[in-house]
C-alpha positions as a Markdown table, in Angstrom:
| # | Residue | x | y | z |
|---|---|---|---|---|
| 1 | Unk | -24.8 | 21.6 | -3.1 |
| 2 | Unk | -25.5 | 18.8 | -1.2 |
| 3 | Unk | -26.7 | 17.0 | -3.9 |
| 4 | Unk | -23.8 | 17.9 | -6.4 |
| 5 | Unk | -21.4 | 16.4 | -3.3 |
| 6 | Unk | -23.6 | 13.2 | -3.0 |
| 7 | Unk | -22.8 | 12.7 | -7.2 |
| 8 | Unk | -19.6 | 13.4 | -7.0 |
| 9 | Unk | -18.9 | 10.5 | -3.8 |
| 10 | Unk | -20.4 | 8.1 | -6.5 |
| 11 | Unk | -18.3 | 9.5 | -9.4 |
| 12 | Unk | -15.2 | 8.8 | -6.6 |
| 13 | Unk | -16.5 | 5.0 | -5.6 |
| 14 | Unk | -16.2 | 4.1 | -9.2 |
| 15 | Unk | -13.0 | 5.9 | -10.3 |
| 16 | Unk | -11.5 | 4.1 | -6.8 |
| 17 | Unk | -12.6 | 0.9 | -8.1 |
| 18 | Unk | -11.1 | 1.2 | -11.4 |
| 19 | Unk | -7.5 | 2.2 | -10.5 |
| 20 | Unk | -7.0 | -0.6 | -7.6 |
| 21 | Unk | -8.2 | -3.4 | -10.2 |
| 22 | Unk | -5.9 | -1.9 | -13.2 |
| 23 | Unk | -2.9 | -1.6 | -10.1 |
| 24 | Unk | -3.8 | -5.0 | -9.1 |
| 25 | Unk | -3.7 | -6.2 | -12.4 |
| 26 | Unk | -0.6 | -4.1 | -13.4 |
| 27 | Unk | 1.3 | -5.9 | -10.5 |
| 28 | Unk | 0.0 | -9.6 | -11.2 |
| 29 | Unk | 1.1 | -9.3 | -14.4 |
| 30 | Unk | 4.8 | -7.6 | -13.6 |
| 31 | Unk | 8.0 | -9.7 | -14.0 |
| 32 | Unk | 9.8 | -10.7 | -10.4 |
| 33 | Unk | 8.4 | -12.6 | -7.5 |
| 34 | Unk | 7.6 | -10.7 | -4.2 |
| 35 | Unk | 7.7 | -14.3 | -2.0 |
| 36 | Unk | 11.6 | -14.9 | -3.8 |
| 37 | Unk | 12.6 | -11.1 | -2.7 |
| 38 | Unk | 11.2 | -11.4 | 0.6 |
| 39 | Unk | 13.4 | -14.3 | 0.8 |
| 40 | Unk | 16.6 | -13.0 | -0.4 |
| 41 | Unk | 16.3 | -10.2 | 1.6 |
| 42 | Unk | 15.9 | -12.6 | 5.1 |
| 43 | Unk | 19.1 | -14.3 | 4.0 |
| 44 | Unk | 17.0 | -17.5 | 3.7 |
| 45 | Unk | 18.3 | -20.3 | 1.0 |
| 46 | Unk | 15.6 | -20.5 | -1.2 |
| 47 | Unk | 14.3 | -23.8 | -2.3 |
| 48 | Unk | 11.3 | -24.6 | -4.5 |
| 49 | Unk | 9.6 | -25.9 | -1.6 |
| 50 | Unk | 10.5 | -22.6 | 1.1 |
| 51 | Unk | 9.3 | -20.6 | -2.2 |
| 52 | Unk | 6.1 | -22.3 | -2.4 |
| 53 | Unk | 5.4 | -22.4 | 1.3 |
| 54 | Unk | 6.1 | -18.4 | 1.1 |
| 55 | Unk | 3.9 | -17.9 | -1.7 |
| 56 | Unk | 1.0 | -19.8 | -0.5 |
| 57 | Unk | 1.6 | -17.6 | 3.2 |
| 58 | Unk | 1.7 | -14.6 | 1.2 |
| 59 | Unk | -1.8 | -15.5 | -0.4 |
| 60 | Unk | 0.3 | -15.1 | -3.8 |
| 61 | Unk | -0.9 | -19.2 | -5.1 |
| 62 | Unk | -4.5 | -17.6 | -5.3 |
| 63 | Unk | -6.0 | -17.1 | -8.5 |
| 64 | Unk | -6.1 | -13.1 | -9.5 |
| 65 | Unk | -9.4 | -12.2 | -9.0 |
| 66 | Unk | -9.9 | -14.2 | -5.4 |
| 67 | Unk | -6.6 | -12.2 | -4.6 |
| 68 | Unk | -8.4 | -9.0 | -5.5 |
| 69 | Unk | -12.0 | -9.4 | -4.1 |
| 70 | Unk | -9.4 | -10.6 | -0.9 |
| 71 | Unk | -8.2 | -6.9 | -1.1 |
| 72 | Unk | -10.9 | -5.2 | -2.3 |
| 73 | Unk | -13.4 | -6.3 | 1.1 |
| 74 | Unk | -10.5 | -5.8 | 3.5 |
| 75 | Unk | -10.1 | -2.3 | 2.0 |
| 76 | Unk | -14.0 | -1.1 | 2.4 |
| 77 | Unk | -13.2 | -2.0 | 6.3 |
| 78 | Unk | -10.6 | 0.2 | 5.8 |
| 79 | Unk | -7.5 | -2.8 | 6.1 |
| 80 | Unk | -5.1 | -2.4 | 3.4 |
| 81 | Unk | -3.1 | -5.4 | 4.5 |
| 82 | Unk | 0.5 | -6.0 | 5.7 |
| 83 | Unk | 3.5 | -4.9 | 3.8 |
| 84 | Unk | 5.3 | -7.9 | 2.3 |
| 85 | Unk | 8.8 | -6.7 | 3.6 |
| 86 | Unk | 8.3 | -6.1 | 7.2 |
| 87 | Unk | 4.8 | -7.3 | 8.2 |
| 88 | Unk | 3.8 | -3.8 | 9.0 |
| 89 | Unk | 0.0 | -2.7 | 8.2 |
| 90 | Unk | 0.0 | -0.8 | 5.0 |
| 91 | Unk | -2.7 | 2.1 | 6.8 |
| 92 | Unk | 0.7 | 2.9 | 9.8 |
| 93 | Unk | 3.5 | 3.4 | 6.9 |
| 94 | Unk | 0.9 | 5.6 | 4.6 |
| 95 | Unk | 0.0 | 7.5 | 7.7 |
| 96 | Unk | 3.8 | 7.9 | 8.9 |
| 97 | Unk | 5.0 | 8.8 | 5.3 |
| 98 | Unk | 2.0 | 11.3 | 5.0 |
| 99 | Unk | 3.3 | 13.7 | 7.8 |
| 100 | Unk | 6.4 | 14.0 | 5.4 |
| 101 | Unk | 4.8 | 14.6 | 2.1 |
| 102 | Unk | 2.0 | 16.6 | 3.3 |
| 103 | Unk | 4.6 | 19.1 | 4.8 |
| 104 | Unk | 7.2 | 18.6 | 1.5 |
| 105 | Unk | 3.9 | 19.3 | -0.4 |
| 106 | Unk | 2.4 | 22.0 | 1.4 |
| 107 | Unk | 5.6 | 24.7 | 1.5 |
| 108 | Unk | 6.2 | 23.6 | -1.9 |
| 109 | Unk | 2.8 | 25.0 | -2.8 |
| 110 | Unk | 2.7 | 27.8 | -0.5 |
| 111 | Unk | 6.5 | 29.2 | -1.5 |
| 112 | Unk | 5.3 | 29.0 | -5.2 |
| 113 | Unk | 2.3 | 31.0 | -4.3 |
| 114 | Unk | 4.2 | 33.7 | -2.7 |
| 115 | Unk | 6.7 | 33.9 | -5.5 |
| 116 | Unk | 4.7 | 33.3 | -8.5 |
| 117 | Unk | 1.2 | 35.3 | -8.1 |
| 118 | Unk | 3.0 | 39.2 | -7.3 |
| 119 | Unk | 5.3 | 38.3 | -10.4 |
| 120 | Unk | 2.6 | 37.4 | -12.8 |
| 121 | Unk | 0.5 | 40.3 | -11.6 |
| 122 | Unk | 3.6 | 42.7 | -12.1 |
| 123 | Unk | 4.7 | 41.0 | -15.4 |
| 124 | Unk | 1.3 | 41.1 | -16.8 |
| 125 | Unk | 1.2 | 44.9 | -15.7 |
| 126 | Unk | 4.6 | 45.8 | -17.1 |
| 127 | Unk | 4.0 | 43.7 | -20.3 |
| 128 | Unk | 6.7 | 43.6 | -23.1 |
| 129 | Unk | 9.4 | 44.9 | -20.7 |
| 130 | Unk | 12.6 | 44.1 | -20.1 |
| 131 | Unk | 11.5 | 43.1 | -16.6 |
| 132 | Unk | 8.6 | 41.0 | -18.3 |
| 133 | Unk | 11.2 | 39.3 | -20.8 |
| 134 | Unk | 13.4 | 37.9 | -17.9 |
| 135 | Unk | 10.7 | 36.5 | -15.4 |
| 136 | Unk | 9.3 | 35.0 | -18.8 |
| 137 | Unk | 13.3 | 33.6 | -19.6 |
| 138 | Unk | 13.5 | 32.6 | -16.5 |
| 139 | Unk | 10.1 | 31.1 | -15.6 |
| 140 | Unk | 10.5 | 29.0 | -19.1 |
| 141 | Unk | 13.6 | 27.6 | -17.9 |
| 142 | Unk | 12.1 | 26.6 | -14.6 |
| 143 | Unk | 9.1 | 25.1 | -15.8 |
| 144 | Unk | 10.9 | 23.1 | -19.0 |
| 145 | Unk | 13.8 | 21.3 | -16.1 |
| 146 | Unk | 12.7 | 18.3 | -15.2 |
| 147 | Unk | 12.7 | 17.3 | -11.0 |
| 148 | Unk | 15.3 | 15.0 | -11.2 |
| 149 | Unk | 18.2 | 17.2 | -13.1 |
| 150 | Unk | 17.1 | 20.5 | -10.4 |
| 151 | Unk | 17.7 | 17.9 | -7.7 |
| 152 | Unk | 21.1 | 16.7 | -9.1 |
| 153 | Unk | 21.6 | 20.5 | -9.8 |
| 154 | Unk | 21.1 | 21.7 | -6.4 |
| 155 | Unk | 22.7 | 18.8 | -4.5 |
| 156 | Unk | 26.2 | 19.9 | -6.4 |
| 157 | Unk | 26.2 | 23.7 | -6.3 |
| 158 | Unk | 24.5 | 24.3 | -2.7 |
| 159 | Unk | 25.6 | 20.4 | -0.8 |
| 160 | Unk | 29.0 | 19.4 | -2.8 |
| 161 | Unk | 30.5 | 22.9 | -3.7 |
| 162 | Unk | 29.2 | 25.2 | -1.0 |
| 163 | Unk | 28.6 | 22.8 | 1.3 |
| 164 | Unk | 25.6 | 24.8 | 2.9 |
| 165 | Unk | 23.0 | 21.9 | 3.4 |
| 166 | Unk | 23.2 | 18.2 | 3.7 |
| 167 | Unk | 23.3 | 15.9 | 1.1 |
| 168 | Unk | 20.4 | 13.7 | 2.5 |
| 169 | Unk | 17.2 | 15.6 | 3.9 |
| 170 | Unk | 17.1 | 15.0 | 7.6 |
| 171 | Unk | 13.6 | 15.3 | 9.6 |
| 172 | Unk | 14.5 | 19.1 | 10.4 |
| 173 | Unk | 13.9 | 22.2 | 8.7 |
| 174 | Unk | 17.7 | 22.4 | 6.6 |
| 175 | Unk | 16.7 | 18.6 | 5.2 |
| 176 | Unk | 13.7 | 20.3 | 4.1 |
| 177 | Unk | 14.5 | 23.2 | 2.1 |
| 178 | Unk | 16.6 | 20.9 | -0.2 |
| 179 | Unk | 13.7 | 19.1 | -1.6 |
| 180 | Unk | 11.5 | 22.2 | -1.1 |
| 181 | Unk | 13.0 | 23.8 | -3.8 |
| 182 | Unk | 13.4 | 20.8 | -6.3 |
| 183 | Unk | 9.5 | 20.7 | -6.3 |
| 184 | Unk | 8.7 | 24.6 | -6.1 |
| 185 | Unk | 11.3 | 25.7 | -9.1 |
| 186 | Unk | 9.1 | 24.1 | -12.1 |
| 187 | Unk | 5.8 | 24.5 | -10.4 |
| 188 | Unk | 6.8 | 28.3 | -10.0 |
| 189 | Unk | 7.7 | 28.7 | -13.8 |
| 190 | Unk | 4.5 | 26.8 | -14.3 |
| 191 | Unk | 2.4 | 29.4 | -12.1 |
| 192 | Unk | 3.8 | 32.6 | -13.3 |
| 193 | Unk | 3.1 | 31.9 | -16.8 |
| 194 | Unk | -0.5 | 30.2 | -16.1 |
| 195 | Unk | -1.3 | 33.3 | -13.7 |
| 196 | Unk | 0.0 | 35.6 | -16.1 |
| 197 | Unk | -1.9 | 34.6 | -19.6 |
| 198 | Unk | -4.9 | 34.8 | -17.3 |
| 199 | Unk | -4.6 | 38.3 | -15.7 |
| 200 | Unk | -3.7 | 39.6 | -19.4 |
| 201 | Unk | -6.5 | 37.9 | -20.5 |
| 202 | Unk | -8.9 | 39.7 | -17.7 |
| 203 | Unk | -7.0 | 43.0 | -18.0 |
| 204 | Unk | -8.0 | 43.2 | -21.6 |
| 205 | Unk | -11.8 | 42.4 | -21.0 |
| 206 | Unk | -13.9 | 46.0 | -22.0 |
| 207 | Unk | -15.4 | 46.2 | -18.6 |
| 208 | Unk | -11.6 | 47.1 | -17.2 |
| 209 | Unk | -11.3 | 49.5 | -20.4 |
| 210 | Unk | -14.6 | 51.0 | -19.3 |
| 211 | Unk | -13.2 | 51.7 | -15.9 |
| 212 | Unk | -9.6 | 53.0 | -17.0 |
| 213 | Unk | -12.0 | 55.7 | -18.8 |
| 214 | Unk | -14.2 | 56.4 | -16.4 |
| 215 | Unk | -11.0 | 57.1 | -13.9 |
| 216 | Unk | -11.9 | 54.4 | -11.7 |
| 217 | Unk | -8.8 | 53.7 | -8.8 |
| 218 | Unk | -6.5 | 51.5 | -10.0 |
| 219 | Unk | -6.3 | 49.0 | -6.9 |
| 220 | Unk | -10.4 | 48.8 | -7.1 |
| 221 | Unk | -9.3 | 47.7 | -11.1 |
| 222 | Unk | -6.7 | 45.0 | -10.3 |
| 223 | Unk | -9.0 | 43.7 | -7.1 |
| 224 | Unk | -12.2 | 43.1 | -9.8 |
| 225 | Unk | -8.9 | 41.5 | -12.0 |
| 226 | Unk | -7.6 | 39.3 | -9.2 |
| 227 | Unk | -11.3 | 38.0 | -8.4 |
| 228 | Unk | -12.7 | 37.3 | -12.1 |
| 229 | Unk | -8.8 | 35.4 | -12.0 |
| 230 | Unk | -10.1 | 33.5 | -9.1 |
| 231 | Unk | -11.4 | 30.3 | -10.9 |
| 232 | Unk | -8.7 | 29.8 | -13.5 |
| 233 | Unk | -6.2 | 30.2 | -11.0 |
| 234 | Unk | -7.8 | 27.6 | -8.2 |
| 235 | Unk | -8.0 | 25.3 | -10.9 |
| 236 | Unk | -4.7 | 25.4 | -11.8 |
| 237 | Unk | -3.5 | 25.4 | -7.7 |
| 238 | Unk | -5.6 | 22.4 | -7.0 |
| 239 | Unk | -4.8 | 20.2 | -10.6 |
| 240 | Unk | -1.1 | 21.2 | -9.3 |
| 241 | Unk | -1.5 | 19.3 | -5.9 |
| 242 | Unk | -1.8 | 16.1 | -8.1 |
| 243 | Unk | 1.5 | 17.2 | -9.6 |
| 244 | Unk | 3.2 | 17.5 | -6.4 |
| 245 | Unk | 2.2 | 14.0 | -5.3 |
| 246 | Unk | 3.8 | 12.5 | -8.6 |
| 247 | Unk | 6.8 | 14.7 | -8.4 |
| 248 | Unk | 7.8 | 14.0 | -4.9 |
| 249 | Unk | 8.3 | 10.6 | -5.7 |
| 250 | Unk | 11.1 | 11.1 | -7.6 |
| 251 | Unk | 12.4 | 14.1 | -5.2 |
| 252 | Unk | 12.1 | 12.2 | -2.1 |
| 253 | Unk | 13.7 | 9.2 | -3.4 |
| 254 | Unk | 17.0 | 11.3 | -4.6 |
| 255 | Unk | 17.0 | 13.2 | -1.1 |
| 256 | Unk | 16.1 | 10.2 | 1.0 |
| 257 | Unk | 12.8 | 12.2 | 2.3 |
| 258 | Unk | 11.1 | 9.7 | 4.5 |
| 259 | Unk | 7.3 | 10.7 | 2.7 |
| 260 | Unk | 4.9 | 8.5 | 0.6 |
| 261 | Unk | 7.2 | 9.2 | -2.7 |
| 262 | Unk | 10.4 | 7.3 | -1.1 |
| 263 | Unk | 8.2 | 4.2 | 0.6 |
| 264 | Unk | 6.8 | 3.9 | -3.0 |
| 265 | Unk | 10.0 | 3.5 | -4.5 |
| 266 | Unk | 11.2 | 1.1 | -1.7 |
| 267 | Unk | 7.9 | -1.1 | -2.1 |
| 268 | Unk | 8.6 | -1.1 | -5.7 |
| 269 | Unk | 11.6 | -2.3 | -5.5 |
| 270 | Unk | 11.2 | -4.8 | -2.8 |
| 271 | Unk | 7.7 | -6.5 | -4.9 |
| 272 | Unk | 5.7 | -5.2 | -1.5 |
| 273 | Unk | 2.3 | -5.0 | -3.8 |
| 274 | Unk | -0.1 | -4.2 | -0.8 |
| 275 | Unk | 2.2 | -1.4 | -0.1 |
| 276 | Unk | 2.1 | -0.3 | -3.4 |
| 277 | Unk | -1.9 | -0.8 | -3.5 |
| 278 | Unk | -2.2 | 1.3 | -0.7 |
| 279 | Unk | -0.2 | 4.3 | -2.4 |
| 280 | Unk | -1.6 | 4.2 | -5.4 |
| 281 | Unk | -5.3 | 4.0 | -3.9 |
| 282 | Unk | -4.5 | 6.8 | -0.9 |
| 283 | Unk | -3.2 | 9.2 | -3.6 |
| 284 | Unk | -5.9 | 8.8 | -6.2 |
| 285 | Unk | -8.4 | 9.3 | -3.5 |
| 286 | Unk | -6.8 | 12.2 | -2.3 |
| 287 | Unk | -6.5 | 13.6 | -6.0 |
| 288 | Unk | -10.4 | 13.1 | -6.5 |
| 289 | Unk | -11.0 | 14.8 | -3.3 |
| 290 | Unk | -9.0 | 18.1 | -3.7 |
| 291 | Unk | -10.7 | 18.3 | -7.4 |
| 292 | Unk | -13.9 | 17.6 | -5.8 |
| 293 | Unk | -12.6 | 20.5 | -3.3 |
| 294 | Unk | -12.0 | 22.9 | -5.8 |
| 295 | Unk | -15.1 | 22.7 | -7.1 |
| 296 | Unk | -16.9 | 23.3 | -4.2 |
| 297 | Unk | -14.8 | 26.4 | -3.7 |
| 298 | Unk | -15.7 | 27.4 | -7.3 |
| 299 | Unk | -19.2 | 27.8 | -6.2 |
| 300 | Unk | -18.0 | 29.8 | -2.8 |
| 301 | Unk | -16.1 | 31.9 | -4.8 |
| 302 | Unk | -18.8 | 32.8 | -7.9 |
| 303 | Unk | -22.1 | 32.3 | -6.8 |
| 304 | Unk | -23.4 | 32.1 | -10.3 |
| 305 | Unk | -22.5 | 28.7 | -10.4 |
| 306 | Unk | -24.5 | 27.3 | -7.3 |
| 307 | Unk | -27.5 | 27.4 | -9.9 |
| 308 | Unk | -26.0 | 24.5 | -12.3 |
């Protein structure tokens, strides 16, 4: 195990390397100047020569790759620089914003769970009902919305026409449940149908057959079901993670959730590239880690595998 970790850590050093040079390079090469925002947005009259002596402050007159080996050794010491718009260090806004996503994230991902894993298991039971046929509907329709049109959805039948929760998530727990359910609708249509086609797939194995026959308790039946499941499914939970970092961007930025998906959009906007760095980098680490995670708890879960 130890030496399957120690592979992977290397696998993770290269893939971390490869996305902050193609960011870096992605955001040398965008249109806009940071140094003429940052500017505009102090009220400052810009001149060519208050614009060059911003630049050059702003280490933006370097050449790319001195820019990026810059970065690069700051970041193996752990300093992601300064943010462009308010000379804050990069590491104190990821870690503020990260209490905010990681609990948007999290309930997102547990209310799924709870809703989504009894109704694939009863679905998949009841196969070809009518009770089947509307979970399926209704679990197509929530999976095929995208984040954006549930958010404007839910903002006009439960904020503007029953007025029963604010329009702009607060820090408490009525801001939350707006943006809660933007996230957990399509990633619940996602789950039942994933969770389903996987516990049909178990329940038509022989060895379950060979039970039925043999008038072996049903719960024992549906416990070896739910186990062999076990896998697919924690594959599925953990890939899903990665989702939820993508889609809060756009779910936070609509509901004004302070987390990592709203000071993303406001770096974007505001040309605040070491911000932006630091995002991307902290979320594809985080993304390598959970897979990494999952298939640790693979081997934990079938011990088969702890021999390849």
């Amino acid at each position: 195990m130890g030496k399957y970790i120690g592979k992977r850590m290397i696998h993770l050093v290269w893939i971390m390397f490869a996305v902050s040079f193609l960011t870096f390079l992605l955001m040398y090469l965008s249109p806009g100047d940071a140094a003429m925002k940052k500017l505009y947005a102090q009220g400052v009259e810009v001149s060519e020569e208050v614009l060059e002596a911003t630049r050059k402050s702003m280490g933006l007159d370097r050449p790319f790759l001195v820019q990026y080996g810059d970065w690069a050794l700051k970041a193996l010491r752990f300093d992601l620089g300064t943010s462009f718009r308010d000379n804050t260090p990069v590491s104190a806004k990821i870690l503020k914003g990260l209490r905010y996503t990681s609990v948007l994230t999290l309930s997102s991902l547990i209310l799924s769970l709870l809703i989504s894993l009894p109704l694939a298991l009863i679905t998949a039971l009841k196969k070809d009902t009518l009770l089947d046929d509307i979970v399926r509907f209704f679990s197509f329709i929530g999976n095929s919305l995208p984040n954006f049109l549930i958010s404007v959805l839910l903002m006009y039948f439960l904020c503007v026409k029953a007025k029963l929760l604010p329009v702009v998530a607060d820090k408490s727990f009525r801001g939350l449940i707006m943006p809660c359910t933007a996230l957990s609708i399509p990633l619940t249509g996602r789950f039942i149908r994933q969770f389903r086609a996987e516990i049909l797939e178990q329940l038509s194995k022989p060895f379950i057959t060979g039970a039925q026959t043999r008038g072996v308790k049903k719960r024992y039946i549906l416990g070896n079901v739910l186990h062999n499941s076990a896998i697919p499914i924690l594959t599925i939970v953990g890939l899903s993670v990665g989702t939820l970092l993508g889609g809060s961007v756009v779910i936070e930025t609509i509901f004004r959730w302070p987390g990592l998906g709203k000071m993303a959009m406001d770096a974007i906007t505001y040309r605040d590239y070491p911000v932006i760095q630091g995002f991307v980098l902290f979320t594809s680490t985080v993304y390598v880690v959970i897979n990494l995670v999952t298939d640790i708890s693979y081997r934990i879960v079938d011990p088969r595998l702890r021999e390849q």
